[in-house]
ROSE-4610 file (N, C-alpha, C; in Angstrom, 1 decimal, always signed):
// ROSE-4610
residu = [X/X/X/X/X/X/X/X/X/X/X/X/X/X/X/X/X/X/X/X/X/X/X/X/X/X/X/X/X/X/X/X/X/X/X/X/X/X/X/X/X/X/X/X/X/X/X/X/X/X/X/X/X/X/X/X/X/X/X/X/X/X/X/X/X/X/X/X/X/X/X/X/X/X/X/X/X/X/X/X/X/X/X/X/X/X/X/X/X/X/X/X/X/X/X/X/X/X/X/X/X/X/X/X/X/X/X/X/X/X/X/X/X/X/X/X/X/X/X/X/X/X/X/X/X/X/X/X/X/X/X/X/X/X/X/X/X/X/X/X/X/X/X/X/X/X/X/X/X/X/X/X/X/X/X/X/X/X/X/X/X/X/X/X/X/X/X/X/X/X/X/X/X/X/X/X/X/X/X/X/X/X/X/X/X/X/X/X/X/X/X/X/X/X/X/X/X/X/X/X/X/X/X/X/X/X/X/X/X/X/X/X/X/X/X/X/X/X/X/X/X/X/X/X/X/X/X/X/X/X/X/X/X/X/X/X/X/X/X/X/X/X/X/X/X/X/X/X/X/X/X/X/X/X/X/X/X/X/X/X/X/X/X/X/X/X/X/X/X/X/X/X/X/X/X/X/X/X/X/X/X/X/X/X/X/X/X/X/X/X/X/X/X/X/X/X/X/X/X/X/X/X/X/X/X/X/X/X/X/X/X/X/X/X/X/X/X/X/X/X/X/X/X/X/X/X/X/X/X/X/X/X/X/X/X/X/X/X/X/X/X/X/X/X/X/X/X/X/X/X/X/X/X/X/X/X/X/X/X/X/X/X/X/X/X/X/X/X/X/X/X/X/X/X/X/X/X/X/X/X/X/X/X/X/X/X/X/X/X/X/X/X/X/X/X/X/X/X/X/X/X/X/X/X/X/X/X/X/X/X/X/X/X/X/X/X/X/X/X/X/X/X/X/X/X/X/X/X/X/X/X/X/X/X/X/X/X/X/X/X/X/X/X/X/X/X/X/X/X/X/X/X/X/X/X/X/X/X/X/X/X/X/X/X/X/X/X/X/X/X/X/X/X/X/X/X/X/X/X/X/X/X/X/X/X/X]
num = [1/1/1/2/2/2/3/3/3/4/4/4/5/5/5/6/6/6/7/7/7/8/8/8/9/9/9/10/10/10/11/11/11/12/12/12/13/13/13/14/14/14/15/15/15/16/16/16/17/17/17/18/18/18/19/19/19/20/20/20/21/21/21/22/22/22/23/23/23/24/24/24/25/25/25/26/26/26/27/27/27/28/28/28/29/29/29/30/30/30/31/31/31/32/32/32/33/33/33/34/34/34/35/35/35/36/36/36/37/37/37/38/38/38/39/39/39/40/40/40/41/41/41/42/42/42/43/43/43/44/44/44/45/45/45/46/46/46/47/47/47/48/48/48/49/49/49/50/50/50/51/51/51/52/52/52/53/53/53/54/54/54/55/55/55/56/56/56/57/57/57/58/58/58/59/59/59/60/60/60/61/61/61/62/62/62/63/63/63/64/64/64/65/65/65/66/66/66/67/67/67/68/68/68/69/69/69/70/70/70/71/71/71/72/72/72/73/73/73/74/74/74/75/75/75/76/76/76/77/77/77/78/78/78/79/79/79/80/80/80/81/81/81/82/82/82/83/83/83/84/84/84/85/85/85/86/86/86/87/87/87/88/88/88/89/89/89/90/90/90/91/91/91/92/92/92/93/93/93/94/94/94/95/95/95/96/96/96/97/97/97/98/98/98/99/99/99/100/100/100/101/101/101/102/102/102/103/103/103/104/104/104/105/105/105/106/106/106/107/107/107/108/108/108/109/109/109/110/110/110/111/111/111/112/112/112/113/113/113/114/114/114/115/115/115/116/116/116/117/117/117/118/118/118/119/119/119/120/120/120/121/121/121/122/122/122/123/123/123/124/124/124/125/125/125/126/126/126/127/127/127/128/128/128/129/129/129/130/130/130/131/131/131/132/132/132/133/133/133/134/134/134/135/135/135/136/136/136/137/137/137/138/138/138/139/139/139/140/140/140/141/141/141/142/142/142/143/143/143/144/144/144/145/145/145/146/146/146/147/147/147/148/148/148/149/149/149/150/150/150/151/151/151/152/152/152/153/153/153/154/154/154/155/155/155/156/156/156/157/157/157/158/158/158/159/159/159/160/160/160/161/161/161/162/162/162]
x = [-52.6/-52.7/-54.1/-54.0/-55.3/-55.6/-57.0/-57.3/-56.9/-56.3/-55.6/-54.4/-54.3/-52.3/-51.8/-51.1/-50.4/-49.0/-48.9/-47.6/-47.9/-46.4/-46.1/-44.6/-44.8/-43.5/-43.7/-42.6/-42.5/-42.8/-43.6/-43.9/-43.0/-43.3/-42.8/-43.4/-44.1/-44.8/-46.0/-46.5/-47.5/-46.5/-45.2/-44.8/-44.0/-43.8/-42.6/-41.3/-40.8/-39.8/-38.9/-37.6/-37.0/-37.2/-37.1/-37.7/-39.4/-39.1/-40.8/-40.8/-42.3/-42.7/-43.8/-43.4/-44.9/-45.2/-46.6/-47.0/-48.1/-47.9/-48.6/-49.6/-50.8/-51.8/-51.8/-50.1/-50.3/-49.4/-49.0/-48.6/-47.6/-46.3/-44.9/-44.7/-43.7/-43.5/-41.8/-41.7/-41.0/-40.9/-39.7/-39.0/-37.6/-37.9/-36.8/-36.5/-35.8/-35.4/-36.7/-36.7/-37.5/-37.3/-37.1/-37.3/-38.0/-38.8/-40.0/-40.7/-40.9/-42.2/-41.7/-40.4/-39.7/-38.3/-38.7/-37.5/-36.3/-35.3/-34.0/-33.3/-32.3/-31.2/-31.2/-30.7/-31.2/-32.6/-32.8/-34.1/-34.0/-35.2/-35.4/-36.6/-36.9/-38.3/-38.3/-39.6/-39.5/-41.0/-40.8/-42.1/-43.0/-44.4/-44.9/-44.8/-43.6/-43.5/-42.2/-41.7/-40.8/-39.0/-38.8/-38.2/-37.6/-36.2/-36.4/-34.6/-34.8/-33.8/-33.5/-32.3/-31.7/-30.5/-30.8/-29.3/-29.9/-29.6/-29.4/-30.6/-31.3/-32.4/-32.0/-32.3/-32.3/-33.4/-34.7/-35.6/-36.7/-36.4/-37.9/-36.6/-35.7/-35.0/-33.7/-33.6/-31.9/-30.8/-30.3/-28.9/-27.6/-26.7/-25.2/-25.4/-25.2/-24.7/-25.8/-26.0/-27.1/-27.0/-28.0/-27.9/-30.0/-29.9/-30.5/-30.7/-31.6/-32.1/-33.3/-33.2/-34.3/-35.1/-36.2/-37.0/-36.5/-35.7/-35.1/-33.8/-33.6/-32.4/-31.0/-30.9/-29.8/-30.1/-28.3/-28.3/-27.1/-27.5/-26.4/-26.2/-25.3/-24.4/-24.1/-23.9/-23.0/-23.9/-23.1/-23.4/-24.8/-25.6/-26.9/-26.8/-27.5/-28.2/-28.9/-30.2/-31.6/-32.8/-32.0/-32.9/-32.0/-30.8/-30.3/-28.8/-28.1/-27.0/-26.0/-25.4/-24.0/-23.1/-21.9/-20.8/-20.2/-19.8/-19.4/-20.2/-20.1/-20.7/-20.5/-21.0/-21.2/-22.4/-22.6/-24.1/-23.6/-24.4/-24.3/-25.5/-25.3/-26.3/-26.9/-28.1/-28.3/-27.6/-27.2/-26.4/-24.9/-24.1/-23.6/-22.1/-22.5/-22.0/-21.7/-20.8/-20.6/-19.8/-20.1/-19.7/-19.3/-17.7/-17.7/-16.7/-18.0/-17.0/-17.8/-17.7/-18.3/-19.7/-20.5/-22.4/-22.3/-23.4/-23.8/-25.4/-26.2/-27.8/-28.2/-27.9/-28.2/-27.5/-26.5/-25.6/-23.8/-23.1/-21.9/-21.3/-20.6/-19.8/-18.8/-17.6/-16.7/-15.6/-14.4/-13.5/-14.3/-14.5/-15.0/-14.7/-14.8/-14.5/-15.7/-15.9/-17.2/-16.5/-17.1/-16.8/-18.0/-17.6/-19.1/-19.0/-20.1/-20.1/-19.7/-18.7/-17.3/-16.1/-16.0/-15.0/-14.0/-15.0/-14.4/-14.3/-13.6/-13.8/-13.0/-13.5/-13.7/-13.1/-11.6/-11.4/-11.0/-11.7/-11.4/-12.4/-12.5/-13.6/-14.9/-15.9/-17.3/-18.4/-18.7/-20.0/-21.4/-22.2/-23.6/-24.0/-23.1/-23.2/-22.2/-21.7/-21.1/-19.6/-18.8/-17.3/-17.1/-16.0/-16.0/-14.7/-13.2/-12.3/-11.2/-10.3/-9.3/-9.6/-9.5/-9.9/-8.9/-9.2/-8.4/-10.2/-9.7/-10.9/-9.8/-10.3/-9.6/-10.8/-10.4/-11.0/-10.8/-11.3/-11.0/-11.5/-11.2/-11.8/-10.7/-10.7/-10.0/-9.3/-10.0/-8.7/-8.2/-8.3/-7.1/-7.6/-7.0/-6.7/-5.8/-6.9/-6.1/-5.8/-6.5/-6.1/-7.0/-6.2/-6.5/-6.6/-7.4/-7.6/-7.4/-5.8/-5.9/-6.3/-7.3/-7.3/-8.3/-8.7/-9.7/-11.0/-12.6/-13.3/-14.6/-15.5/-17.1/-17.8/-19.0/-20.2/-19.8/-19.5/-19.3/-18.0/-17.6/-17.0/-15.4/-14.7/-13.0/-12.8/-12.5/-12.1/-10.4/-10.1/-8.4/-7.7/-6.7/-5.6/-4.4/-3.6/-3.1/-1.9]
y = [-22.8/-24.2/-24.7/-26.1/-26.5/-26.9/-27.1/-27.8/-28.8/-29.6/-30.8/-30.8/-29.0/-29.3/-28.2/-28.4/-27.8/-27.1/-26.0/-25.3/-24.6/-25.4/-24.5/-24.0/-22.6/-22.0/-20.2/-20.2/-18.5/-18.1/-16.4/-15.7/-14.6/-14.6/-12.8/-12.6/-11.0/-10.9/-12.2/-12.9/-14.1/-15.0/-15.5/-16.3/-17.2/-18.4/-18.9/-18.4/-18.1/-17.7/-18.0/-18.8/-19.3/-20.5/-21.2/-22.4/-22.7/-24.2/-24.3/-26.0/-26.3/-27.4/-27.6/-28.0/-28.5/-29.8/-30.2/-31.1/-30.9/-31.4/-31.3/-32.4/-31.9/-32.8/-34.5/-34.1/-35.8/-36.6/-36.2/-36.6/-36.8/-36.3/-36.0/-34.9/-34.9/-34.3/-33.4/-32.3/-31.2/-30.7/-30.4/-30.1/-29.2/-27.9/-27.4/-25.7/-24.8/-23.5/-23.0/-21.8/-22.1/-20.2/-20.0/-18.1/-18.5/-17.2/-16.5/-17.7/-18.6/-19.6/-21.0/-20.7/-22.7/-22.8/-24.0/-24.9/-24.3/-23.7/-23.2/-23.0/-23.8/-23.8/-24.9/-25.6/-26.8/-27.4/-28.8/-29.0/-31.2/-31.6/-32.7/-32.9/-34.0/-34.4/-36.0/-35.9/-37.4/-37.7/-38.6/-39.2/-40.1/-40.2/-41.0/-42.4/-43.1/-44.2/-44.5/-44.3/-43.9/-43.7/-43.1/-42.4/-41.1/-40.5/-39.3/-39.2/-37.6/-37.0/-35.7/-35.9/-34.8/-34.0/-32.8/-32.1/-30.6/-30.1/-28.4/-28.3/-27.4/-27.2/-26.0/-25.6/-24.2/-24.1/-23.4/-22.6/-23.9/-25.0/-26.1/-27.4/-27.6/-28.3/-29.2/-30.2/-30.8/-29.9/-29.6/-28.4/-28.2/-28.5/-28.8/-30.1/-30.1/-31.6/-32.2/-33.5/-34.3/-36.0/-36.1/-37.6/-38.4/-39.1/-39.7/-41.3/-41.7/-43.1/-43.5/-44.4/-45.0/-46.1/-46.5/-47.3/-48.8/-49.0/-50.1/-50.1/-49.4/-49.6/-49.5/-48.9/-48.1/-46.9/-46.1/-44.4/-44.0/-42.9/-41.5/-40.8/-40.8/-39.4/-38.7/-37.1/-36.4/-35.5/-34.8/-33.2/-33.5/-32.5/-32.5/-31.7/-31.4/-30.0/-30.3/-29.3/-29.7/-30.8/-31.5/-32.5/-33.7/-33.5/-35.3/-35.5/-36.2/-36.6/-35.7/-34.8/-33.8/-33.4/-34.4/-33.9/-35.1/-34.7/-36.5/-36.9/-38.0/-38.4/-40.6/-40.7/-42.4/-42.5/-43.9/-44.7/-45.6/-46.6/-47.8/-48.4/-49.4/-50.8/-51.7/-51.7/-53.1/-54.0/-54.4/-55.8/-55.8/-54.8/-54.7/-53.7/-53.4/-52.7/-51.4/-50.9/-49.4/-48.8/-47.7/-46.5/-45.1/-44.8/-43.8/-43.0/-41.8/-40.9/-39.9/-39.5/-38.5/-38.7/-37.7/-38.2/-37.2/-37.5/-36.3/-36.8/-36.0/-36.4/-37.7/-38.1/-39.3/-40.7/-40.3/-41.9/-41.2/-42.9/-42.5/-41.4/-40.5/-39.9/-39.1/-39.5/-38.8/-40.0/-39.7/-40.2/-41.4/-42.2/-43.1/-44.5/-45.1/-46.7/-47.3/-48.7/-49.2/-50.6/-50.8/-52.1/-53.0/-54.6/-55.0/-56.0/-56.2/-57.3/-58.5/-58.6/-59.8/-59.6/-58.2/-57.8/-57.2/-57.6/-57.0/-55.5/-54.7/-53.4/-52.9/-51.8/-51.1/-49.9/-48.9/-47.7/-47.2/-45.8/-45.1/-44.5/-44.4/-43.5/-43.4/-43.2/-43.3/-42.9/-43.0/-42.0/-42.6/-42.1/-41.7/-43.7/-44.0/-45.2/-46.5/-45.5/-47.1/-46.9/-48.2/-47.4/-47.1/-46.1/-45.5/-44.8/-45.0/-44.4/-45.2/-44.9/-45.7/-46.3/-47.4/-47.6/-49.1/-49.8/-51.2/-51.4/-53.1/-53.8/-55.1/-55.5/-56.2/-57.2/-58.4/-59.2/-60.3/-60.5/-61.1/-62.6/-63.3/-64.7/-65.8/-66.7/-67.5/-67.9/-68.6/-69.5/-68.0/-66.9/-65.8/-65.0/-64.9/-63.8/-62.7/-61.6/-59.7/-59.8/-60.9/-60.7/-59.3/-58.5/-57.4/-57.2/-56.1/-55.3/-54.3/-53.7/-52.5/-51.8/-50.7/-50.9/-49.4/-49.6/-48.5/-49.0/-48.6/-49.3/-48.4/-48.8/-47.9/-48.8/-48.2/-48.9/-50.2/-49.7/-51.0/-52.2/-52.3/-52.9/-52.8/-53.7/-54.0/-53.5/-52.5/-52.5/-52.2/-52.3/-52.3/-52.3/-53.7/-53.4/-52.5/-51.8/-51.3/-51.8]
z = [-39.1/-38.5/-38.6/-38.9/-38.8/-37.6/-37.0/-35.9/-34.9/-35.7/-35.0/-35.0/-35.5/-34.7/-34.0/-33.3/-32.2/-31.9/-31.4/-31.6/-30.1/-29.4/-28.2/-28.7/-28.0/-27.8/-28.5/-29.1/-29.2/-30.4/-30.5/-31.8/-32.1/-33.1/-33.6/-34.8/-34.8/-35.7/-36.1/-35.2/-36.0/-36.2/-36.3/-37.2/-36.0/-35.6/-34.7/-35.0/-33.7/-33.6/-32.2/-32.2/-31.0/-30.7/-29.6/-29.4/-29.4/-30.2/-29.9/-30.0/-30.3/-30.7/-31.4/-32.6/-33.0/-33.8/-33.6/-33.9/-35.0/-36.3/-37.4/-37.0/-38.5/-38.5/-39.1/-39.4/-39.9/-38.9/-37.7/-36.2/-36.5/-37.7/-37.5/-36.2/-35.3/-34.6/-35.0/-34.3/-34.6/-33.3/-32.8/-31.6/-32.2/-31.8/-31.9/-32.5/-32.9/-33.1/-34.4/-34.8/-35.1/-36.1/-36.9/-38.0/-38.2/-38.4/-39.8/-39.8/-38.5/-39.2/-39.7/-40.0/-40.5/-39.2/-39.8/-39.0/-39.0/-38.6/-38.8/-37.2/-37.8/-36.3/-36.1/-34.3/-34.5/-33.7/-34.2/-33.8/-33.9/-33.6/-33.6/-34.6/-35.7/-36.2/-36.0/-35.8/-35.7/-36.4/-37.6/-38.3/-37.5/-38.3/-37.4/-38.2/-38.9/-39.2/-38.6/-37.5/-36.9/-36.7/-38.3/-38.6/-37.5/-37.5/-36.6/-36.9/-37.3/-37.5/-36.6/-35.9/-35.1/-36.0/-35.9/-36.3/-36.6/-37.7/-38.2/-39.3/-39.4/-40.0/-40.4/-41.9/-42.3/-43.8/-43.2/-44.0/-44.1/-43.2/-43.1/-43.6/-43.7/-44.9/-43.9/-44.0/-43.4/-43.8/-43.2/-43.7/-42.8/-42.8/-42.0/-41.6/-40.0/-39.7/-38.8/-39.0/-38.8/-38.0/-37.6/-37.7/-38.2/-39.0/-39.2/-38.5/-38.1/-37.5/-38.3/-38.9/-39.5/-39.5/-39.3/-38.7/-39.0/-39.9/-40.3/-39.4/-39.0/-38.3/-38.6/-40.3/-40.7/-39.7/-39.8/-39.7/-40.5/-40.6/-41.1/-40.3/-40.4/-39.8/-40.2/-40.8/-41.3/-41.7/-43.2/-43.5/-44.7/-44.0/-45.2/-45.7/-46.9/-47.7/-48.4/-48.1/-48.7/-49.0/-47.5/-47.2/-47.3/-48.3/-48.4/-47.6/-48.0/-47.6/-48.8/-48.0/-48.7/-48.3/-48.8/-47.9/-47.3/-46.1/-45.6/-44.6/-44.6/-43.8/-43.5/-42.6/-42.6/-41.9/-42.9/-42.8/-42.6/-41.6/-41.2/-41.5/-41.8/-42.1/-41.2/-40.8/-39.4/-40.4/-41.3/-41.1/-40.6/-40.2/-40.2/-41.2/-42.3/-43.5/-42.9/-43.4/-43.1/-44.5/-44.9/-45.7/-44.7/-45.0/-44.3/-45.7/-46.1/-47.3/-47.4/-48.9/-49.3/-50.0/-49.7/-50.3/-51.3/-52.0/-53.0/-53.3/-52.9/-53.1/-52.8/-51.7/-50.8/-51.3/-52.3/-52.7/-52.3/-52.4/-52.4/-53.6/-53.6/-54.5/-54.0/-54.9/-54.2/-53.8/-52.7/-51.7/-50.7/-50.6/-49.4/-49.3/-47.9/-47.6/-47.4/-48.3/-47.8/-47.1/-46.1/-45.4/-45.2/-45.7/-45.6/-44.3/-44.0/-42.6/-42.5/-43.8/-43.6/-44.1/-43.3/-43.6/-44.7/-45.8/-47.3/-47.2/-48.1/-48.1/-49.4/-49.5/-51.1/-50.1/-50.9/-50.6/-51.9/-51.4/-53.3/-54.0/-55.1/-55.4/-55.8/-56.2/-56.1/-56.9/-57.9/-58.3/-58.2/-58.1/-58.0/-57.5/-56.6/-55.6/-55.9/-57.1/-57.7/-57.1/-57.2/-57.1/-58.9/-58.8/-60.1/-60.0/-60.8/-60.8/-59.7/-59.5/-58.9/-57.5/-56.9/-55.8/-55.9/-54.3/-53.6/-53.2/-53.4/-53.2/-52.2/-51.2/-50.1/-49.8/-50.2/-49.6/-48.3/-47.6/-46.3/-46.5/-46.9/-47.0/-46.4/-45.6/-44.8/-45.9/-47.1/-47.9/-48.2/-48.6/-49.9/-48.9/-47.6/-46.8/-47.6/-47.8/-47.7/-49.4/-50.0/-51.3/-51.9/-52.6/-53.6/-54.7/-55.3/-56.6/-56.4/-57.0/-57.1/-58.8/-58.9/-59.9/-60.5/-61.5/-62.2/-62.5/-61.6/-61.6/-62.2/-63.0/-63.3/-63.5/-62.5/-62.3/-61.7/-60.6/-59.6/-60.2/-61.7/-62.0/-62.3/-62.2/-62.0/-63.7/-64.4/-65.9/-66.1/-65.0/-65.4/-64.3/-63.8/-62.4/-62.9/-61.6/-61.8/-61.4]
């Protein structure tokens, strides 16, 4: 540890172990379980740009189930591994937008619903953020109420109804 940072709580062998807290030198803060010296179990961090994620930590890393709050005022919810979004999960938008599906390295991929803050919504399939593969696209607009696309879509685009 350097000078200017601080670790209360428990050792073993020299290394934290069990509950603790610590505060690094660059004033991210760290609350919580703690092997061999890293983060593991669960715990709290909270950046100092004020960022702050609660959930499961395993070997210093995001790992199982989480929630993210972000200084913008999105969050995530759901399963991490190795720091990103894996698995399922839903993210909400301060505008109102929600995605509730499957992540793979912090984008949509996979099974998921996106709903946007006028009510439009995309159910169906996903890659690397785009919709991609069969999906319904529902639009909510007062003149063409609940009008649809059912259909086969990549890279975000309509290439064939079904």
């Amino acid at each position: 540890m350097f000078p200017s940072e601080y670790y209360e709580g428990t050792f073993k062998d020299g290394k934290y172990n069990g509950k603790g807290k610590y505060t690094p030198k660059i004033r991210d803060i760290y609350e919580g379980e703690y092997k061999d010296g890293k983060y593991n179990g669960k715990g709290k961090y909270k950046w100092k740009n004020g960022d702050i994620y609660e959930g499961e930590f395993k070997d210093d890393k995001f790992d199982g189930y989480g929630k993210m709050i972000f200084k913008d005022g999105n969050i995530y919810e759901g399963e991490f591994k190795d720091d990103k979004f894996n698995g399922y999960g839903k993210k909400i938008y301060k505008n109102g937008d929600i995605y509730e599906g499957e992540f793979k390295d912090n984008k949509f991929d996979g099974k998921g619903k996106y709903r946007w803050n006028n009510k439009n919504e995309n159910d169906g399939q996903w890659k690397k953020g785009k919709r991609y593969g069969e999906g319904t696209m529902i639009y909510y607009h007062y003149l063409f109420p609940n009008t649809k696309d059912h259909g086969i879509w990549k890279n975000d685009e309509l290439i064939q109804k079904l």
